[in-house]
C-alpha positions in Angstrom: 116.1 85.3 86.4 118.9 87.5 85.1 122.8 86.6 86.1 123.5 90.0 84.3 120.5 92.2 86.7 119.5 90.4 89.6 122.3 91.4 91.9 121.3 94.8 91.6 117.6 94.9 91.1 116.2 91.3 92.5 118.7 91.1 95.6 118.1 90.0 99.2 116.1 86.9 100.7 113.0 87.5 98.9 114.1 86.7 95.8 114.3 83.0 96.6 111.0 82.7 97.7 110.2 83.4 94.6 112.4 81.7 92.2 110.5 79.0 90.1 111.8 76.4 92.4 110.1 78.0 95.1 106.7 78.0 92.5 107.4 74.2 91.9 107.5 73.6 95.7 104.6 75.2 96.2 102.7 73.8 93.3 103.5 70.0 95.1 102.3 71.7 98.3 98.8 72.3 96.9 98.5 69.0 95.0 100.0 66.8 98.7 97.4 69.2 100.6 94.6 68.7 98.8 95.5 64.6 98.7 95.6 64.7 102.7 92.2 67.4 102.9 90.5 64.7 100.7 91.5 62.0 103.3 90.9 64.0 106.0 86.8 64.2 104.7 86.9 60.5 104.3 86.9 60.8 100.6 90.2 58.7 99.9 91.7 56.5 101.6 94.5 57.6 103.5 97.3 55.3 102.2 96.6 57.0 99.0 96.9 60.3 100.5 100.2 59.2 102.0 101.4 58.3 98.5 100.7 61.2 96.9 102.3 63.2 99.7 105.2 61.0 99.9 105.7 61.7 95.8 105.5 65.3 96.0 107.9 65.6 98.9 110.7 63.4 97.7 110.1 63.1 93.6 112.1 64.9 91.1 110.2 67.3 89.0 111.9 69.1 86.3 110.8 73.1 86.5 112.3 73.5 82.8 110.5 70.6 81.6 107.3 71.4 82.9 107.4 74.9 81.4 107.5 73.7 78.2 104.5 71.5 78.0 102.8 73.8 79.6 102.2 76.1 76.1 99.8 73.1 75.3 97.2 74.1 78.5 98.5 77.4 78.9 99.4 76.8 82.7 102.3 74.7 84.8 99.5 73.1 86.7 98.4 70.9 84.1 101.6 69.1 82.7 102.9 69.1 86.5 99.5 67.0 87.2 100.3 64.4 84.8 103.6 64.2 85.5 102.9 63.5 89.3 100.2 60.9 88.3 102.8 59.1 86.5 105.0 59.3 89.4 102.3 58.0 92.2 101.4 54.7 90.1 98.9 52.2 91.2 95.6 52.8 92.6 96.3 56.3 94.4 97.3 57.9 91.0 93.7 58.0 90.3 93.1 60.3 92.9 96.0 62.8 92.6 94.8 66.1 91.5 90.9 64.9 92.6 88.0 67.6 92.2 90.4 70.4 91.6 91.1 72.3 88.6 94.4 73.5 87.3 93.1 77.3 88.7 92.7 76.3 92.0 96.5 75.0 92.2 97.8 77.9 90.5 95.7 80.3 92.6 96.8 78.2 96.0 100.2 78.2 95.1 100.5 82.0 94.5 99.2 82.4 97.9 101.4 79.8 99.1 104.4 81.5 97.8 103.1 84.8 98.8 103.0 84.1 102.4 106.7 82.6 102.6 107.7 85.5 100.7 106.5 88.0 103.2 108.4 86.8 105.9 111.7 87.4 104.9 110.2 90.9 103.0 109.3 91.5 107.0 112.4 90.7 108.7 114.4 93.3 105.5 111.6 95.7 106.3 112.0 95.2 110.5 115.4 95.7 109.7 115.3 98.7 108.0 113.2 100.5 110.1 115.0 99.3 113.3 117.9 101.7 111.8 115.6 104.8 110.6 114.6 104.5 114.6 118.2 104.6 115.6 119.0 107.8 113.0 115.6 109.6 113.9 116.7 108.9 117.8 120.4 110.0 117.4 119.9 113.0 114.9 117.0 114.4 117.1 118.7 117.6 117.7 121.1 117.7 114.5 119.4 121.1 112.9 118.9 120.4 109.2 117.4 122.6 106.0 114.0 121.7 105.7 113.6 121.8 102.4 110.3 121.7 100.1 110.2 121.9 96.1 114.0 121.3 96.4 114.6 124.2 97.8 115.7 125.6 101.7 112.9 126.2 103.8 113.1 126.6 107.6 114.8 124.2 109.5 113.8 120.9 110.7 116.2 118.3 112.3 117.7 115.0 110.8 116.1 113.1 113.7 112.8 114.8 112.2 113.9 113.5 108.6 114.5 109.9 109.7 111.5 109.7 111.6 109.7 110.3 108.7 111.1 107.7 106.5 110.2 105.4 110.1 106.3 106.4 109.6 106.1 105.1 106.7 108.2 102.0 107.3 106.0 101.3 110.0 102.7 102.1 108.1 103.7 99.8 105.1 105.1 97.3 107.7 101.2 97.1 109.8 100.0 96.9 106.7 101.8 93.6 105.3 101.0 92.3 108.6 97.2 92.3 107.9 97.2 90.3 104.4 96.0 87.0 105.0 96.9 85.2 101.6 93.5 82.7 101.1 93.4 79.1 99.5 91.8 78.7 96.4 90.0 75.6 95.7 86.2 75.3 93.8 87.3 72.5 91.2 85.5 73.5 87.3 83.2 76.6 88.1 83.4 77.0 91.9 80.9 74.9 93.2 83.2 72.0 93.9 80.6 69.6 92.7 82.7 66.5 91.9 83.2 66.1 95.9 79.5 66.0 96.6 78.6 67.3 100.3 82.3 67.0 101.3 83.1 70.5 99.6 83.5 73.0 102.3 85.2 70.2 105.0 87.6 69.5 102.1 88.3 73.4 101.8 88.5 73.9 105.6 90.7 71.2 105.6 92.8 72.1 102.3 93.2 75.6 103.9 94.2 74.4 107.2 97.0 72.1 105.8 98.2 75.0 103.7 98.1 77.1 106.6 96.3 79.7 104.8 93.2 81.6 105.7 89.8 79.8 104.3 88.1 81.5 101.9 83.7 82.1 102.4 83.6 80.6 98.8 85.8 79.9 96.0 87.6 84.0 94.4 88.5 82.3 90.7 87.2 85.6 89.4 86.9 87.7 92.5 90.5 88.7 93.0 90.9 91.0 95.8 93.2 88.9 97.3 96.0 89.8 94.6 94.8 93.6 94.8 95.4 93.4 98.3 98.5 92.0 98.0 99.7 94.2 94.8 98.6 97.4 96.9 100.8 96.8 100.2 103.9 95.6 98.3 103.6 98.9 95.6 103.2 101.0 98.8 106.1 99.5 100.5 108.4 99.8 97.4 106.8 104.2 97.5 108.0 104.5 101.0 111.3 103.0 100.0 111.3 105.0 97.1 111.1 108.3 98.8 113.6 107.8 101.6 116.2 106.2 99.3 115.5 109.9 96.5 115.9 111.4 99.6 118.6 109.8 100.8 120.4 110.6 97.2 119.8 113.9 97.3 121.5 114.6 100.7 124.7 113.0 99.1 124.6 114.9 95.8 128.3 116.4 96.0 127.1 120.5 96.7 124.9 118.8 100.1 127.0 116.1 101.2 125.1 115.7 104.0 125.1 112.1 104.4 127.7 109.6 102.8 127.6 106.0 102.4 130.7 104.3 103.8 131.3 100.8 102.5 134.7 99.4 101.2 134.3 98.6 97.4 131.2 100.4 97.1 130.4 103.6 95.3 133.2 103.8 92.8 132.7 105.4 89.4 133.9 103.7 86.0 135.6 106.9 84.6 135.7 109.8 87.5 137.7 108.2 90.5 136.6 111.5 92.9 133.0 110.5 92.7 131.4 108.4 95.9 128.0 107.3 95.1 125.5 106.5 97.0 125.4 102.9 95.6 122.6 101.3 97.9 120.4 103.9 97.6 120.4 104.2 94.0 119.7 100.7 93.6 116.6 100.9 95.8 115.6 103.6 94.1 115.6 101.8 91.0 113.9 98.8 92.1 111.5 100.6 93.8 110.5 102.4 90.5 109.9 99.1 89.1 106.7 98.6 91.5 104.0 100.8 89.9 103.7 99.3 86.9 103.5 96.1 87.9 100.5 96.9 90.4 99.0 98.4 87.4 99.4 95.4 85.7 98.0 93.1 88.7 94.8 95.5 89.3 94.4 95.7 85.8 94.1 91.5 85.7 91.1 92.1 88.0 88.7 92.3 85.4 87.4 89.0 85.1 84.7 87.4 83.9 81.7 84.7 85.2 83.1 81.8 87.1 86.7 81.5 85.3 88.2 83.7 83.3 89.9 83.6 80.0 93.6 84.8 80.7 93.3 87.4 83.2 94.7 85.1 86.1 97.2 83.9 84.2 98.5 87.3 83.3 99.2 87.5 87.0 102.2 85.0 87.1 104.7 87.3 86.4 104.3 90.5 87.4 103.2 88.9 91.2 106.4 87.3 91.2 108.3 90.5 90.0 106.4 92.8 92.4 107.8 90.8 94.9 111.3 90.5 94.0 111.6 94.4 93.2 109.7 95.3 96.7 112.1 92.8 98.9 115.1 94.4 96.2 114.3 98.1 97.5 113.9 97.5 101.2 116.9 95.0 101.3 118.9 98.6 99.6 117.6 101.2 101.8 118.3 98.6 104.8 122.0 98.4 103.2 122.5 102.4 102.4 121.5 103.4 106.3 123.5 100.6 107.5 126.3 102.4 105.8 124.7 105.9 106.2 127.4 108.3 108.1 125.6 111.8 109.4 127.7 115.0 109.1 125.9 117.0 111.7 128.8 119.9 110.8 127.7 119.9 107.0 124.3 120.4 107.8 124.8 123.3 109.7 127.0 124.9 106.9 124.1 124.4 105.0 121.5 126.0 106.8 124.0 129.1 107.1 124.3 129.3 103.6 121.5 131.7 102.9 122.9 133.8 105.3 119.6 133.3 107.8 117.0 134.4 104.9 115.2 130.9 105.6 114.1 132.1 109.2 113.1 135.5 107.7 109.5 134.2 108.2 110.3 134.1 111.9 111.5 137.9 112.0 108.2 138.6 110.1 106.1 136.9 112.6 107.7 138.4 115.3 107.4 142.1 114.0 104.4 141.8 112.9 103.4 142.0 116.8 103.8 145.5 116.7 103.0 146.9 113.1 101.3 144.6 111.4 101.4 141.8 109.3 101.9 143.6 105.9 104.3 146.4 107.0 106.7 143.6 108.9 106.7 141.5 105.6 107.7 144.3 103.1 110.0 145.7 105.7 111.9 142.4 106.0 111.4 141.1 102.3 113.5 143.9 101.1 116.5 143.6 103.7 115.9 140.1 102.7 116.8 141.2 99.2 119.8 143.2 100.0 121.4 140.4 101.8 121.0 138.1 99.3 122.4 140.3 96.3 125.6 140.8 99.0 124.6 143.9 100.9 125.8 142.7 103.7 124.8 140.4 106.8 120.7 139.8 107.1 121.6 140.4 110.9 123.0 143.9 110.6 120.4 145.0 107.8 117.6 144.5 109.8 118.7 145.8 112.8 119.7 148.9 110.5 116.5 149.2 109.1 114.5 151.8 110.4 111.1 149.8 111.2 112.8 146.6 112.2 115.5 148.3 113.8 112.7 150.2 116.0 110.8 147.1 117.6 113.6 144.7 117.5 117.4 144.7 119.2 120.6 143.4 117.4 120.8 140.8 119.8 116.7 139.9 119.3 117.2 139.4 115.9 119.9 137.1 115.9 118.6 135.0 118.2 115.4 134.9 115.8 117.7 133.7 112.8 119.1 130.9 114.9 117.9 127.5 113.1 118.3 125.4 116.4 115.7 127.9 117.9 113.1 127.4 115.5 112.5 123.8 115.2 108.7 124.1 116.6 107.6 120.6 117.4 110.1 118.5 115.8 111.8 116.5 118.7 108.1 116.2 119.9 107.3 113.9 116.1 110.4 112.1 116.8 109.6 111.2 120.1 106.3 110.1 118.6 107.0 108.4 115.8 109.8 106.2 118.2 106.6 105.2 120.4 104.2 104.2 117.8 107.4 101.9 116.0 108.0 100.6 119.8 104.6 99.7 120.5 103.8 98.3 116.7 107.5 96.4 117.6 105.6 94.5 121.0 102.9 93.5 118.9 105.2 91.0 116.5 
């Protein structure tokens, strides 16, 4: 936790979820869940499974404290155990912490915190692509540059533009929805032999408690359950990232085709003129954050026999970062298009800029009808030319020119250099994308 960073790059809900009060929770979940499973099997008696609830629930546990003894086992799990025994007292402390191992808790917990993390990440991400729909569905006819390698190509709409940001959204949003974070409990090696026959009822019921999905048999080294996990969330945070460059790029001061409007926001420390897109910047920059730290979790993959030496615990961290820099970015690009204003008129200023050299493609195709693909290209390339080095208006030099002028009318031509008449199947994408993000919307 940073007082100095965290309002920029670990803001919104999720962060919470993840704090290491929220890990301490969870960790007292596990360890009150696995008390009850164990009673629920018949294996302890249920008053002592009531105890051990009862302490986990209502006793004071010192995060702080139990980070520092945990350099002596190399894991939270351990010192938190002890500390919990001590707590419980009398006969049920002998069974707190029974036929598990510290990796199992640590394991269960991550999932634990995992799934309550993902449902404020959802409602951000929900959010955000509730107003990408509302942009793509506005702007459906606001012509705007395309533009590829940075620079104009021919036109698309802003409607188009937004409804590409809502794809993705939606994508990375079906995909959260399918991770099923799994318990974790096999006790030394996996085989959960210090609870006899009772193994797998215990782990149906230890899963069902935690309300997490039940595993076929124990992942201590198998970890496609944090690969799963680091893959949606790094995918979410590139979809954020591209909308929110995006997004930057529109407002750069020469383009100015968006704005964000928000009172206190996008000030500058030395140049009073300047508006910046604040929200989208900082979404950007959390969203940058994400690929290392999914390098860093598949990486931890590699493990070896039943329980590994490290590689789990090197997962800690950069899980719990992943998922305060992936809630960070969506929680920004919800806030830049919730203060996102459009300036249709800009955009068309824009696309006249060039002077209707992006649609020369279109006065090529068209001419091409009657002499050929190669004669039409060179024939328009060069007025092309000459109205870029000032010559005069594209419009006039074509009709002027003896092979264009021949097939084509002055009035032909211009309507061929109109933007809003070469948009192709753009309103058609929007319309789609807006019914796939409905119908994924009735299935919540």
């Amino acid at each position: 936790m940073s007082e100095l960073f965290d309002p920029v790059l670990a803001a919104g809900p999720v962060r919470d979820e993840v704090s290491d009060a929220a890990w301490l929770r969870a960790l007292l979940d596990v360890e009150a869940a696995l008390a009850g499973a164990e009673a629920d099997a018949g294996l302890i008696a249920r008053e002592h499974a009531d105890r051990i609830t009862e302490v986990c629930r209502e006793g004071y546990f010192d995060t702080a404290e139990i980070g520092a003894k945990a350099v002596g086992v190399g894991n939270p799990a351990a010192p938190l155990v002890r500390e919990l025994t001590t707590k419980v007292g009398g006969e049920a402390a002998r069974y707190v912490h029974f036929g598990a191992t510290s990796q199992d808790v640590m394991d269960s917990a991550a999932m634990l915190v995992a799934k309550r993390a993902l449902e404020p990440l959802r409602e951000e991400l929900d959010a955000a692509a509730e107003l990408a729909a509302r942009l793509a569905g506005e702007h459906a006819g606001t012509v705007q540059a395309g533009r590829t390698l940075l620079q104009q190509a021919i036109p698309v709409t802003f409607g188009f533009t937004a409804a590409g940001w809502l794809s993705g959204l939606d994508a990375a949003a079906r995909r959260l929805a399918q991770l099923r974070p799994a318990a974790q409990l096999g006790g030394a090696t996996g085989t959960l032999a210090s609870l006899g026959e009772r193994g797998p009822e215990v782990l149906a019921a230890f899963s069902r408690r935690l309300e997490l999905a039940e595993p076929a048999l124990p992942w201590h080294t198998e970890r496609t359950r944090i690969a799963e996990l680091a893959g949606a969330l790094g995918e979410l945070s590139g979809v954020v990232g591209g909308a929110s460059r995006t997004l930057t790029l529109l407002a750069q001061t020469e383009v100015a085709e968006v704005a964000e409007i928000a009172e206190g926001s996008g000030g500058s420390s030395t140049m009073p003129h300047k508006r910046n897109p604040v929200a989208a910047v900082a979404a950007q920059a959390a969203a940058q954050q994400a690929p290392g730290l999914v390098g860093t979790l598949l990486a931890a993959m590699t493990q070896e026999h039943q329980r590994a030496a490290g590689s789990w615990h090197a997962e800690w961290r950069p899980l719990t970062e992943l998922f305060r820099t992936t809630g960070s970015a969506v929680y920004w690009l919800r806030t830049s298009l919730e203060r996102l204003r459009v300036d249709p008129a800009r955009m068309r200023q824009n696309l006249d800029a060039t002077g209707g050299a992006i649609l020369s493609e279109r006065v090529t195709t068209e001419l091409a009808k009657e002499t050929g693909r190669l004669a039409a290209h060179d024939a328009v390339t060069e007025c092309t030319k000459k109205a870029l080095a000032g010559d005069g208006e594209l419009a006039d030099l074509l009709a002027e020119d003896p092979l264009v002028g021949k097939h084509l009318t002055r009035d032909h031509i211009a309507r061929l250099l109109d933007p809003a008449d070469y948009l192709g199947s753009a309103r058609v994408f929007v319309e789609r994308a807006l019914a796939a993000h409905a119908q994924r919307k009735e299935t919540l």
